[in-house]
C-alpha distance (Angstrom), angle and dihedral (degrees) to the residues before:
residue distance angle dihedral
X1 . . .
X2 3.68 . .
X3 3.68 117.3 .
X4 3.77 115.9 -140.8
X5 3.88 107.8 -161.1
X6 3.59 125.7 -152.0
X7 3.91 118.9 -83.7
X8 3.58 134.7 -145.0
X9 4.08 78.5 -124.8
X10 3.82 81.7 61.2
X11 3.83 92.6 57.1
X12 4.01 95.8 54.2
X13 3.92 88.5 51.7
X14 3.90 95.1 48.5
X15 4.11 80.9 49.0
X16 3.50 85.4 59.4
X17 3.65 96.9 41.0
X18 3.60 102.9 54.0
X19 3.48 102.3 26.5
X20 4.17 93.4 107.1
X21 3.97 85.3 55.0
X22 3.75 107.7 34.3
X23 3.97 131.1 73.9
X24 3.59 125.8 -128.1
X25 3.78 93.6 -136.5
X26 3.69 123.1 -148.2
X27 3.65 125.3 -93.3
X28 3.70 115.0 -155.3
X29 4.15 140.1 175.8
X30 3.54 124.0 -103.6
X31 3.96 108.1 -163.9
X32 4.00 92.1 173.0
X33 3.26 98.6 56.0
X34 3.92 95.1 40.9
X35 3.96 91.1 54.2
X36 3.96 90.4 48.3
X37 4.12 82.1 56.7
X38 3.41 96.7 30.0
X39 4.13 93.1 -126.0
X40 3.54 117.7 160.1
X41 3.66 83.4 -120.1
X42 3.57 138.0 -27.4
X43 4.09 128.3 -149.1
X44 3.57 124.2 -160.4
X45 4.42 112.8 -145.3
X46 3.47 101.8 -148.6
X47 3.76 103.8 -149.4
X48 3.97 84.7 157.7
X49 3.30 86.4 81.6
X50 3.85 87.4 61.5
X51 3.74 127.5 113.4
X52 3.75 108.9 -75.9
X53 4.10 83.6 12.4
X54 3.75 94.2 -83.9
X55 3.92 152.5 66.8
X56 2.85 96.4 -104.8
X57 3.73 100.4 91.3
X58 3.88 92.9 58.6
X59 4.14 84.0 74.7
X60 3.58 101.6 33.7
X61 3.92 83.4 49.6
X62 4.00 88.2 58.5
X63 3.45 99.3 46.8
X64 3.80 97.0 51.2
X65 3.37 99.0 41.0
X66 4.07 95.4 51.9
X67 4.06 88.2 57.3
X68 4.01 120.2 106.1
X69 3.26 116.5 -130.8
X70 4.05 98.9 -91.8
X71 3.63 87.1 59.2
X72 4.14 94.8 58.1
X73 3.79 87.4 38.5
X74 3.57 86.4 65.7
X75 3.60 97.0 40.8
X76 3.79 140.2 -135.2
X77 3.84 143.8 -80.7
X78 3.71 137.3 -169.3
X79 3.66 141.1 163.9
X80 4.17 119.4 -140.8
X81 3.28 142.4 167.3
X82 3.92 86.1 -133.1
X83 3.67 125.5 -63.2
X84 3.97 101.0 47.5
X85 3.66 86.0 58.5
X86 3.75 90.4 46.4
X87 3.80 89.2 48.3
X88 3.56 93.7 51.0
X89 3.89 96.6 44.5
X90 3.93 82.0 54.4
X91 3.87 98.0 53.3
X92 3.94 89.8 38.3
X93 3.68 94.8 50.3
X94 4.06 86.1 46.7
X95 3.48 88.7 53.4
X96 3.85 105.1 44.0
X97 3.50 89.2 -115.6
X98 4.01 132.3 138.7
X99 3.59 118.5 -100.3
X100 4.00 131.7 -160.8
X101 3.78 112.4 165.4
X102 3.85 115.8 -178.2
X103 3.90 122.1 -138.5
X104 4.27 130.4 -167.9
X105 4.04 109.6 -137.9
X106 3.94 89.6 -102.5
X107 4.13 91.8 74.0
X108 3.40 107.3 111.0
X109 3.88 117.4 -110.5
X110 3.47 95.5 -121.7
X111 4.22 89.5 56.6
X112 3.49 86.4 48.2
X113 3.79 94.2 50.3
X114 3.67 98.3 44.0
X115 3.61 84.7 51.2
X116 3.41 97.9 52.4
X117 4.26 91.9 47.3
X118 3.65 83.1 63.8
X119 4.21 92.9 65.5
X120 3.97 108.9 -107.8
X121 3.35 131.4 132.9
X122 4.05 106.7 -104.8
X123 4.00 115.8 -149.5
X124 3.99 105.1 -175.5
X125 3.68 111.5 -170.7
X126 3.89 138.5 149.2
X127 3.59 132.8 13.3
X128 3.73 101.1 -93.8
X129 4.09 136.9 37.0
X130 3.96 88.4 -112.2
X131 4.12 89.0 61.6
X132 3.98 96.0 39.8
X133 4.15 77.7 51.3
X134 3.74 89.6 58.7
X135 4.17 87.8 46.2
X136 3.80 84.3 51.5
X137 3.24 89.5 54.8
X138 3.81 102.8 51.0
X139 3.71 92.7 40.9
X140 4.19 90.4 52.7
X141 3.73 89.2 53.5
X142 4.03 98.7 40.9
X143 3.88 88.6 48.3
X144 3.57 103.5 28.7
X145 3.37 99.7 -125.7
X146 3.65 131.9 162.8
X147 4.26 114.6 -105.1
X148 3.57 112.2 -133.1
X149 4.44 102.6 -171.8
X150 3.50 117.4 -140.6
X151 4.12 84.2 -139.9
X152 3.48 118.2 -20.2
X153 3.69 100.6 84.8
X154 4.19 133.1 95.6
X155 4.04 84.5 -130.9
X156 3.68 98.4 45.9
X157 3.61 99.9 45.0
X158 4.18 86.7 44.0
X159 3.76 87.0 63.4
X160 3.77 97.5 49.0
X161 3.28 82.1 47.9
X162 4.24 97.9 63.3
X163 4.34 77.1 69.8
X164 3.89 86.9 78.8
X165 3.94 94.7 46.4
X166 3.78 87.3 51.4
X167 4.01 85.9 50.0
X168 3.53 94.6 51.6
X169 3.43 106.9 40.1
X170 3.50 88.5 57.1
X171 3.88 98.2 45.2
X172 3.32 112.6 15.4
X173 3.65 95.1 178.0
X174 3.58 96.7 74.2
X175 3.70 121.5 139.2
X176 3.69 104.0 172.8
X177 4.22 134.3 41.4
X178 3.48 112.9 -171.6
X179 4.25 104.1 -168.1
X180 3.44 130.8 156.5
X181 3.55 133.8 -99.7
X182 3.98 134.4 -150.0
X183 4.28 106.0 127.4
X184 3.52 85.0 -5.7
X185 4.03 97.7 -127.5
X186 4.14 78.0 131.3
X187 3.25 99.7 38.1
X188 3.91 94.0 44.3
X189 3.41 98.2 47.0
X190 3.87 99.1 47.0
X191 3.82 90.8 51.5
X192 4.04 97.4 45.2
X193 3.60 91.4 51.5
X194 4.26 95.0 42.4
X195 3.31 95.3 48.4
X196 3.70 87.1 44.3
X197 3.34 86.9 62.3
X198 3.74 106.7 41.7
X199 3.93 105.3 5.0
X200 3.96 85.3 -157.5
X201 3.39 96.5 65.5
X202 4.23 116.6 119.6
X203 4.47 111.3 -128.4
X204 3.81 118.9 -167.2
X205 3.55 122.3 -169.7
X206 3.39 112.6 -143.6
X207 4.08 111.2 -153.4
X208 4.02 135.5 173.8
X209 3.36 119.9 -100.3
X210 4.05 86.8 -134.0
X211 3.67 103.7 55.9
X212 3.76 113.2 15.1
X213 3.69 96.6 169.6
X214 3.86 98.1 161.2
X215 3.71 94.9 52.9
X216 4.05 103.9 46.2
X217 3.91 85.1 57.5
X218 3.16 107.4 42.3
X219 4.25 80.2 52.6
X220 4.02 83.6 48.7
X221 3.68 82.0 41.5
X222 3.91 87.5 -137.1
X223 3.63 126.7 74.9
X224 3.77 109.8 -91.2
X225 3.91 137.9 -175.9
X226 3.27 125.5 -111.8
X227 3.83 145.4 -173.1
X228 3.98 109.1 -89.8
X229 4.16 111.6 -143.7
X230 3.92 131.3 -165.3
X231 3.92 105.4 -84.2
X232 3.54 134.9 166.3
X233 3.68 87.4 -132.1
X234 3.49 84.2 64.7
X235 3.69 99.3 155.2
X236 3.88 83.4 57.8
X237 3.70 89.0 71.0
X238 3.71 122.4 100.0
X239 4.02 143.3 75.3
X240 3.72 131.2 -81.7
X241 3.92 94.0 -132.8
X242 2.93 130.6 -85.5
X243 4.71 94.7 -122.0
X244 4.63 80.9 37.0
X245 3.60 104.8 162.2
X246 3.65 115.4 173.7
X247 3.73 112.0 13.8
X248 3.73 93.3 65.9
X249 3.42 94.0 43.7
X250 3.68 96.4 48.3
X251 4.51 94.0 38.0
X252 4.33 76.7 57.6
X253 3.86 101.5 44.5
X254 4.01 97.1 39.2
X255 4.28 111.3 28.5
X256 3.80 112.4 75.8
X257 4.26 97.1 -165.0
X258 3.60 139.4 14.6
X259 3.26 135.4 -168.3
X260 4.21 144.7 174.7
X261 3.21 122.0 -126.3
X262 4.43 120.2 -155.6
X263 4.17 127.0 -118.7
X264 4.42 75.2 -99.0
X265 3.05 98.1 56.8
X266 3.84 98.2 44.1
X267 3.58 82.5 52.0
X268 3.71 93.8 55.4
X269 3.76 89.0 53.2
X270 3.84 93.9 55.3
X271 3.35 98.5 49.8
X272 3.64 91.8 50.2
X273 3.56 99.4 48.5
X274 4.06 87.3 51.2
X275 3.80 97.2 44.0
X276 3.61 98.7 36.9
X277 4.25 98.3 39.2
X278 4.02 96.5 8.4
X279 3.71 87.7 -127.6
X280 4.29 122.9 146.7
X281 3.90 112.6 -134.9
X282 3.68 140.5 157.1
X283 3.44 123.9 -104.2
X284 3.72 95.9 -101.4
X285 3.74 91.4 50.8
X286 4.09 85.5 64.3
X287 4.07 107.7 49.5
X288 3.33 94.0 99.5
X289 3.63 96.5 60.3
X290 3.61 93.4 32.0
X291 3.84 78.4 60.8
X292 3.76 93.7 43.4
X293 3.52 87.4 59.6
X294 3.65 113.9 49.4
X295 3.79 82.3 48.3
X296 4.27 90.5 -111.9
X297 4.42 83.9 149.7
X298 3.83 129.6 52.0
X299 3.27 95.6 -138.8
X300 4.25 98.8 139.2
X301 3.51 113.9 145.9
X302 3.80 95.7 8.6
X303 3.77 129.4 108.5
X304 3.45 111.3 -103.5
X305 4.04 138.0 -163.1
X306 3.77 124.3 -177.4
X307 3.89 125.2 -166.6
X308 4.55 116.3 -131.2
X309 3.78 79.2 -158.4
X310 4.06 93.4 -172.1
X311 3.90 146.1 -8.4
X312 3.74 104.2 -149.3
X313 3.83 108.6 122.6
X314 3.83 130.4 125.9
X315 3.64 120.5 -90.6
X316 3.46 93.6 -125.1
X317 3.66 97.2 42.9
X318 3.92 99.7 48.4
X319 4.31 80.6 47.8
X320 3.68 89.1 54.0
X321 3.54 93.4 53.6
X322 3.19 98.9 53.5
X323 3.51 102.4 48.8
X324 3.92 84.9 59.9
X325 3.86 96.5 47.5
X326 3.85 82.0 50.9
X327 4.08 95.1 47.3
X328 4.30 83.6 60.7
C-alpha cells in the first residue's frame, strides 16, 4: 500500500476547512525571557487560548469536517491522553455527531471528567495510551465506527500544521520553532509546513525527560513502547504506535534538534509564563521555555517562537507546582 503523506497543499485546505471553528491565537513578545537567553527576540503562540485550551482541536477539526455524511452517521472514535479526546468530543458534540474517546488508567481524572462534561462516551482501559489504542481499535471494528488519530493521520497532522502558517505570516523572520513533541502529529505538522515555507528555518522538538517516545524509536529506528511515568507534562505521555506511518517519518525528515526537558525545568517554564504573562498552562504547554531558560538551545541572537500548546491542568496540581518552583 502506497502511503500518501501530508502536503503543505494539505495545510492551506485544512486552513480553509476549519477556519469557522478554530482561533487564530495570539502571538505575543517576551523580552524577559529573551534577555535571560540572550535571543534576539522570543514570541510566545498562545494556543492555550485555543478552543478546549489546546491544539489539539485544529486536527480533530480537520478530520471531522473532511468526513461524508456515512462516515458521521456511523460515528467516531479516538484514543488520547487528554486533550485530543477533548477536542474531538467538542467538534462531535458541535456537529451532532457520536463520540467514543478511549482513555489508559494513567489519564488524569480531571481529563477524563472534563471529557466526559462534554457528552461522549468514555471507554477507560489499560495502563498506558498504547493499550487503550489497542481497545480503540477493537471497539472501532466491533461498532463500526469511524477512527479519528490523535496524530498519526495526513489530516490531523495538516491541521496542526495551519499553527506554523499563523507563525509565519505574522513574523516572517523567524529562525527558530521550538514545539513539542509526544506522537509528533504537532510536532510534524508545524515543521512540514515551516520549512515549507522557509526551508532555512531551525525546529526543536521539545520532549519529556519521562516518556520520550519519539526519540527511543527513531534510535531503534522503529516505533517502540515504552514505560509511561508520572509527569507534569502529563499530556506529553503516550506512544507513537506501534504500525506509525507518517509522524515519524516526517518528525525525522523536517526537525533539525531535539531535546528533553526535566519535571524542573517544566516547572521553571510555568512559573515563568504565569509571573511574567499571568497566564495558566499545563506543563507540556511550558517545555519550551523551561528549555529557554536553563539554556538547553543555542538560540542567542536568533529570532525565536515558542508554542503554550495547552492549559488543561488541575487546579491543585498547577498550585502545587508552583509552590515548589517558588520554594527554589
Amino acid at each position: 500500500m502506497t502511503i500518501e503523506m501530508p502536503s503543505f497543499h494539505d495545510v492551506y485546505k485544512a486552513r480553509q476547512r476549519i477556519r469557522d471553528m478554530v482561533w487564530k491565537t495570539p502571538l505575543i513578545s517576551d523580552a524577559a525571557l529573551a534577555e535571560t537567553c540572550g535571543a534576539a527576540d522570543v514570541h510566545l503562540k498562545l494556543e492555550c487560548l485555543q478552543h478546549t485550551g489546546s491544539f489539539k482541536v485544529r486536527g480533530a477539526t480537520n478530520k471531522i469536517l473532511s468526513l461524508d455524511d456515512e462516515h458521521r452517521k456511523r460515528g467516531v472514535i479516538t484514543f488520547s491522553t487528554g486533550n485530543h479526546g477533548k477536542a474531538v468530543a467538542f467538534v462531535a458534540a458541535q456537529k451532532n455527531i457520536r463520540a467514543v474517546v478511549c482513555l489508559s488508567e494513567h489519564v488524569p481524572t480531571y481529563r477524563v471528567e472534563m471529557i466526559r462534561s462534554i457528552g461522549a462516551e468514555l471507554e477507560v482501559k489499560g495502563a498506558s495510551q498504547d493499550e487503550a489504542e489497542r481497545h480503540y481499535c477493537a471497539l472501532a471494528e466491533e461498532q463500526g465506527l469511524t477512527r479519528v488519530e490523535p496524530f498519526d493521520d495526513p489530516l490531523i497532522i495538516a491541521g496542526q500544521g495551519t499553527i506554523a502558517t499563523e507563525i509565519l505570516s505574522e513574523l516572517p523572520q523567524t529562525d527558530v520553532l521550538l514545539v513539542q513533541l509526544s506522537g509528533g502529529g504537532l510536532l510534524a505538522g508545524i515543521a512540514m509546513a515551516a520549512k515549507s515555507i522557509n526551508p532555512m528555518i531551525y525546529v526543536i522538538g521539545i520532549s519529556i525527560e519521562q516518556s520520550p517516545a519519539m526519540l527511543h524509536s527513531i534510535k531503534a529506528c522503529r516505533p517502540v513502547e515504552i514505560e509511561e511515568k508520572d509527569t507534569l507534562a502529563d499530556s506529553l505521555l503516550g506512544g507513537i504506535g506501534m504500525d506509525n506511518r507518517y509522524t515519524m517519518p516526517l518528525v525525522q525528515q523536517y526537525v533539525d534538534d531535539h531535546v528533553c526537558v526535566s519535571e524542573e525545568q517544566v516547572k521553571d517554564g510555568m512559573f515563568h509564563i504565569f509571573e511574567k504573562h499571568r497566564l495558566i498552562v499545563e506543563g507540556a504547554a511550558a517545555v519550551g521555555v523551561g528549555a529557554l531558560l536553563n539554556g538547553l538551545v543555542e538560540v542567542r541572537g536568533k529570532r525565536v517562537v515558542a508554542l503554550l500548546s495547552g492549559s488543561t491542568i488541575d487546579s491543585a496540581v498547577y498550585l502545587k507546582a508552583i509552590e515548589e518552583r517558588m520554594k527554589r
